[in-house]
KOLKELO-702178 format. One record per residue (C-alpha): residue number from 1; residue in one letter; x, y, z. Coordinates in pm, whole numbers, plus 50000, padded with zeros to 5 digits. Example, Ala and Ser with C-alpha at 12.3 -4.5 7.8 and 13.67 -1.06 7.14 Angstrom:
<rs>
1|A|51230|49550|50780
2|S|51367|49894|50714
</rs>
This chain:
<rs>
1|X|82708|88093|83596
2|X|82696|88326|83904
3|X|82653|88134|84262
4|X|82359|88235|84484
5|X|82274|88089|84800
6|X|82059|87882|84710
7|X|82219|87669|84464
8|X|82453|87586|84767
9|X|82132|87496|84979
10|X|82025|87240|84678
11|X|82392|87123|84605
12|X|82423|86995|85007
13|X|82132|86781|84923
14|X|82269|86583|84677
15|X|82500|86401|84959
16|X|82301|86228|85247
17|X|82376|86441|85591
18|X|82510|86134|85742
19|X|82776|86147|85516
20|X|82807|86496|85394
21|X|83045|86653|85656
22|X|83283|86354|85644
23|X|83308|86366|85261
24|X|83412|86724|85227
25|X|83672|86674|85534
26|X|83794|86368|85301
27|X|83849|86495|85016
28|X|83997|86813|85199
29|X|84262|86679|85410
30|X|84350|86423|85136
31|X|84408|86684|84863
32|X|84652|86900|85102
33|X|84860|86578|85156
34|X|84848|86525|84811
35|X|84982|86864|84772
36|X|85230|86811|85033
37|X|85348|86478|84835
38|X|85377|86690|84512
39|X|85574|86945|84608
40|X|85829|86725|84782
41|X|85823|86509|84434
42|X|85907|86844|84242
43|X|86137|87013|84459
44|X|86377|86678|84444
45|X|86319|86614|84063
46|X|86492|86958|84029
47|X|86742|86849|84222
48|X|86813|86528|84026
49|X|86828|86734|83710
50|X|87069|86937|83798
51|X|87300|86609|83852
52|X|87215|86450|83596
53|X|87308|86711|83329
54|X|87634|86737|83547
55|X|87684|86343|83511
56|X|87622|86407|83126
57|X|87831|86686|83071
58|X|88148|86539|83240
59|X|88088|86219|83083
60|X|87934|86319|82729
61|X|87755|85990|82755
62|X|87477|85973|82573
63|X|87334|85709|82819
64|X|87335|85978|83104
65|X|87201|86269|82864
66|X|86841|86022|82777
67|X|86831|85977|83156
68|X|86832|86360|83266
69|X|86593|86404|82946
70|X|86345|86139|83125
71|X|86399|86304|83478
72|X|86261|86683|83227
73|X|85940|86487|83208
74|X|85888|86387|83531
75|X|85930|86792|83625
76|X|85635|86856|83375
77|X|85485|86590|83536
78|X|85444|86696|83879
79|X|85365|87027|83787
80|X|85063|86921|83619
81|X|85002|86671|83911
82|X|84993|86937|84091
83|X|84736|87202|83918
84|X|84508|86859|83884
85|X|84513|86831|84268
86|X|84361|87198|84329
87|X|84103|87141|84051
88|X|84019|86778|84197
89|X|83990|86884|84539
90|X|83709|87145|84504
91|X|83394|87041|84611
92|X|83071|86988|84482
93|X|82885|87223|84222
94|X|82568|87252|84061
95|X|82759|87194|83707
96|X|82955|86887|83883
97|X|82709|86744|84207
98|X|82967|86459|84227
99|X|83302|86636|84310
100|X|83600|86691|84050
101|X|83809|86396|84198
102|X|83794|86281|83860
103|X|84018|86486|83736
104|X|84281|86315|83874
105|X|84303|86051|83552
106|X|84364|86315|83351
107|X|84699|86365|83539
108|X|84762|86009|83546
109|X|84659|85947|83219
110|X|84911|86220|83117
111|X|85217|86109|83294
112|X|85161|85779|83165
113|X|85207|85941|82795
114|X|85476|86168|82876
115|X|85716|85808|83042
116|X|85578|85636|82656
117|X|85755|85987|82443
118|X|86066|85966|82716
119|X|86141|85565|82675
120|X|86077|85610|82272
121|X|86350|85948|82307
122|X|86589|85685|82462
123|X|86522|85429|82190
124|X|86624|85639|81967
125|X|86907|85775|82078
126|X|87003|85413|82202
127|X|86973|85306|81827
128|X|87177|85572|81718
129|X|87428|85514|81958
130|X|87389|85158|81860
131|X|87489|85199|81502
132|X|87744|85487|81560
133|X|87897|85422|81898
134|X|88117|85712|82050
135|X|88397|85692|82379
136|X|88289|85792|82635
137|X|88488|86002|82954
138|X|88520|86025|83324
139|X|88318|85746|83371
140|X|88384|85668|83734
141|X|88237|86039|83833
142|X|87946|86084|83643
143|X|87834|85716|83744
144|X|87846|85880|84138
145|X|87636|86182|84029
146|X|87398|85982|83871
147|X|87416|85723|84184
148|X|87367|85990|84391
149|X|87076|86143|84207
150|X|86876|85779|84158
151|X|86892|85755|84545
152|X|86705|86065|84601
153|X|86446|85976|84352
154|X|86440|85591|84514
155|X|86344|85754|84822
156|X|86116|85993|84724
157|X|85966|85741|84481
158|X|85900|85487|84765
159|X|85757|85715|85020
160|X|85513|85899|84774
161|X|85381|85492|84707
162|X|85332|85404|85072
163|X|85116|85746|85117
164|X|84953|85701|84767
165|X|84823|85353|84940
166|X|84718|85521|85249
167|X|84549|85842|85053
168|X|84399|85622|84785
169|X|84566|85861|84532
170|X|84605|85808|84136
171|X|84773|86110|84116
172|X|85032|86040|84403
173|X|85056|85694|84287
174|X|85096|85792|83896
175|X|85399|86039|84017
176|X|85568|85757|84203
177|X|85559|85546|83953
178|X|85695|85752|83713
179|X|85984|85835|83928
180|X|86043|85489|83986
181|X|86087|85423|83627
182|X|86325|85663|83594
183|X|86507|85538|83867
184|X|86505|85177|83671
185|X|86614|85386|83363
186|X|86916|85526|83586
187|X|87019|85199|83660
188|X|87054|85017|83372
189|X|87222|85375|83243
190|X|87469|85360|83516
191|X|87544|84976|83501
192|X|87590|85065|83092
193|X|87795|85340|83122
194|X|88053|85181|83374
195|X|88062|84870|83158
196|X|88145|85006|82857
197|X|88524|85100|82996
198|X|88589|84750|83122
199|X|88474|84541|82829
200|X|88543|84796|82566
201|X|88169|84707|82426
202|X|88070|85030|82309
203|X|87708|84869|82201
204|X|87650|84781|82530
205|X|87549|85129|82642
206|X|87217|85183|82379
207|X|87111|84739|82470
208|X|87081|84851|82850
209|X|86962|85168|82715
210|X|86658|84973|82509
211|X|86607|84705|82783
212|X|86501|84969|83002
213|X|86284|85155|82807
214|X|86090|84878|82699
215|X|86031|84835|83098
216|X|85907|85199|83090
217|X|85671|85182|82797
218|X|85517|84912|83013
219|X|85470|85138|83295
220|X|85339|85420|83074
221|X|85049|85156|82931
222|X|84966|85028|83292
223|X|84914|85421|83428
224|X|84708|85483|83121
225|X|84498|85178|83149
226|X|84438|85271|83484
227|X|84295|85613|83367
228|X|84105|85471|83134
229|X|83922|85247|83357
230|X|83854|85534|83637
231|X|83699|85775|83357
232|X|83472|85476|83214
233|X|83357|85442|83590
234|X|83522|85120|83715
235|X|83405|84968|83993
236|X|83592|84925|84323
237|X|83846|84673|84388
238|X|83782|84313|84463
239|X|83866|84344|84858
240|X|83683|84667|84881
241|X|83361|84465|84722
242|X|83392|84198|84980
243|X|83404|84394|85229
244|X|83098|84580|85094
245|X|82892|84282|85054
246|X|83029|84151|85427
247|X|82873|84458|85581
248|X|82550|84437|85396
249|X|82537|84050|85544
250|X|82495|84173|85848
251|X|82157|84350|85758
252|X|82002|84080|85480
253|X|81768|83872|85692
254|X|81386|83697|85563
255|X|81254|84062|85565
256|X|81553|84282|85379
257|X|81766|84200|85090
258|X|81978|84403|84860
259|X|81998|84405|84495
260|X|82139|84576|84189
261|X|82455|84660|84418
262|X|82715|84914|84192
263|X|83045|85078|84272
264|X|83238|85286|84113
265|X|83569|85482|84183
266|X|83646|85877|84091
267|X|84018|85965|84186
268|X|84013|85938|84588
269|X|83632|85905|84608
270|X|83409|85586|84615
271|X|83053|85558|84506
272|X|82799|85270|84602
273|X|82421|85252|84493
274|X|82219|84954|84553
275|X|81800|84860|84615
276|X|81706|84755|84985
277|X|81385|84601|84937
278|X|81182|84535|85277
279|X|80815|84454|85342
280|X|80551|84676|85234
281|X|80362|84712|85528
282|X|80675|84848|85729
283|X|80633|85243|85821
284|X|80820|85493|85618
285|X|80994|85560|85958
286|X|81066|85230|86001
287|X|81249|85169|85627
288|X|81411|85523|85656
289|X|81580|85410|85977
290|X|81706|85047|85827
291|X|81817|85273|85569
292|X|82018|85509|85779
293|X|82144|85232|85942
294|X|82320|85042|85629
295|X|82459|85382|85477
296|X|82641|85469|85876
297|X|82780|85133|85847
298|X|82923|85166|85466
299|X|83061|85556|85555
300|X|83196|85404|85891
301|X|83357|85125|85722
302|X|83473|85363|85416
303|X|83464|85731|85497
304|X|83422|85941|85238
305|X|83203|85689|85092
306|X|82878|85851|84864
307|X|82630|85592|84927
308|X|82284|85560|84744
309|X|81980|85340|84861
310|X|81651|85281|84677
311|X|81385|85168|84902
312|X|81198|84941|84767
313|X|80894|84697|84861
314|X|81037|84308|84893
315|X|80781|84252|84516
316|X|80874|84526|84409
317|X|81169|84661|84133
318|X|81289|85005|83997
319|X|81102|85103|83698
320|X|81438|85120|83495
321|X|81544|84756|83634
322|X|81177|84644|83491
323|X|81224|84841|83139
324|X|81577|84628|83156
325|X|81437|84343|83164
326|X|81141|84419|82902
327|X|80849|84418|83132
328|X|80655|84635|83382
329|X|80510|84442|83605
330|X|80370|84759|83853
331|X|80127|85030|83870
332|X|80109|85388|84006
333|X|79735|85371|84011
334|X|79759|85410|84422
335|X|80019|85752|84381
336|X|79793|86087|84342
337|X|79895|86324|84116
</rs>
């Protein structure tokens, strides 16, 4: 569908102005670090390959050839990561007036499958190893290139989680995560590998092996839970929603109250809609200003915040709440049509 100028006239009306330049600067600036994150994530999984296979092909350890097959996915990973961010980071349209931050589970939601297929890869080649054990070589060596390469993915894995918390980012959060597993799978790997000399337990090797990927299958259900819940709208977190409700304390008095109060959460964006039912005899100026006032306080509290307000009479309810509740108890007699 072609744009025209004045679809982009009617899109900026479907966020309040109080809100509307803050939102797009937002989601802006929070997609570039995103970006930023991403890139970092993929540049050093590269890097981590590359030692891995060495590790594997000095060693001919199975054990180190499942953990540079795990590090492959989290390559593919990243790269998707990233071609979610640019689609979740363009704004509004008239086919999506909410934003495309929802796209983000869809990256989540697909790392979360790709660590399930990478800890069932290393199940099976643990239970193969497991019923046909093999030597293994140079183990000393490829246990320090495979060190070396799970410290670069600790640290990248630990700062991409303490700017996923300050972004608010699935996607950032979903990468970490996965690298994090695979830096659990690395080292149970490494402890395997480097037992298996000493005790001359060749079996030992594919139990670590399975212990570990039974901790990453449990990662892989948690990310795509998670994306799950954000694509069947779940609402905000339980410290978010106090703090929600604490602001709108300050405005509830004998004349206002608030009602029918709903969140929800899209990638890096929050949404709030809610009645604010005040006297009827109160000028339109009057409500519209109480109004502004409660929606400044929720963006100043939560910026980037979409906020929604019904105003409503203090009798009075939304004609969908009333149809709810399987009466209508109102009339539009005094509206002229």
């Amino acid at each position: 569908m072609p744009w025209h100028p004045l679809r982009r006239r009617r899109i900026r009306r479907y966020l309040p102005a109080a809100a509307r330049d803050t939102v797009t600067k937002s989601v802006h600036n929070g997609a570039m670090q995103a970006r930023t994150y991403l890139r970092v994530s993929l540049f050093a999984a590269l890097i981590v390959i590359a030692l891995k296979l060495l590790a594997w092909k000095v060693t001919g350890s199975v054990g180190f050839l499942s953990d540079a097959m795990e590090s492959i996915v989290n390559v593919a990973a990243a790269a998707f990561a990233l071609f979610i961010v640019r689609i979740a980071e363009a704004p509004p349209d008239a086919d999506h007036p909410y934003g495309h931050t929802k796209a983000e589970y869809f990256s989540s939601g697909l790392e979360g499958l790709l660590i399930g297929v990478a800890a069932v890869l290393i199940l099976i080649e643990a239970g193969q190893r497991l019923t046909h054990p093999e030597p293994i070589g140079a183990v000393p060596l490829g246990a320090a290139i495979s060190a070396l390469a799970t410290i670069i993915n600790l640290g990248v894995a630990l700062w991409m989680l303490r700017g996923a918390k300050r972004l608010r980012s699935i996607v950032i959060e979903a990468d970490a995560r996965h690298i994090m597993t695979d830096v659990w799978t690395s080292v149970g790997v490494i402890i395997g590998v480097l037992l298996v000399p000493v005790t001359g337990w060749l079996w030992l090797d594919p139990v670590i092996g399975i212990v570990v990927a039974l901790h990453i299958l449990r990662e892989a259900f948690s990310l795509v839970k998670r994306s799950v819940d954000g694509l069947m709208d779940k609402s905000m977190s339980d410290a978010d929603l106090a703090d929600l409700q604490a602001i709108l304390d300050r405005f509830r008095s004998s004349d206002m109250r608030f009602d029918h109060v709903r969140t929800r959460v899209a990638g890096t964006r929050r949404f709030v809609s809610m009645h604010l039912h005040m006297p009827g005899q109160w000028t339109l100026q009057r409500a519209a200003n109480c109004r502004y006032a409660v929606e400044k306080a929720l963006i100043d509290a939560h910026p980037g915040m979409s906020v929604t307000i019904e105003i409503l009479t203090a009798s009075q309810e939304s004609l969908q709440e009333e149809n709810g509740n399987g009466h209508v108890g109102q009339t539009a007699a005094d509206c002229p049509n």
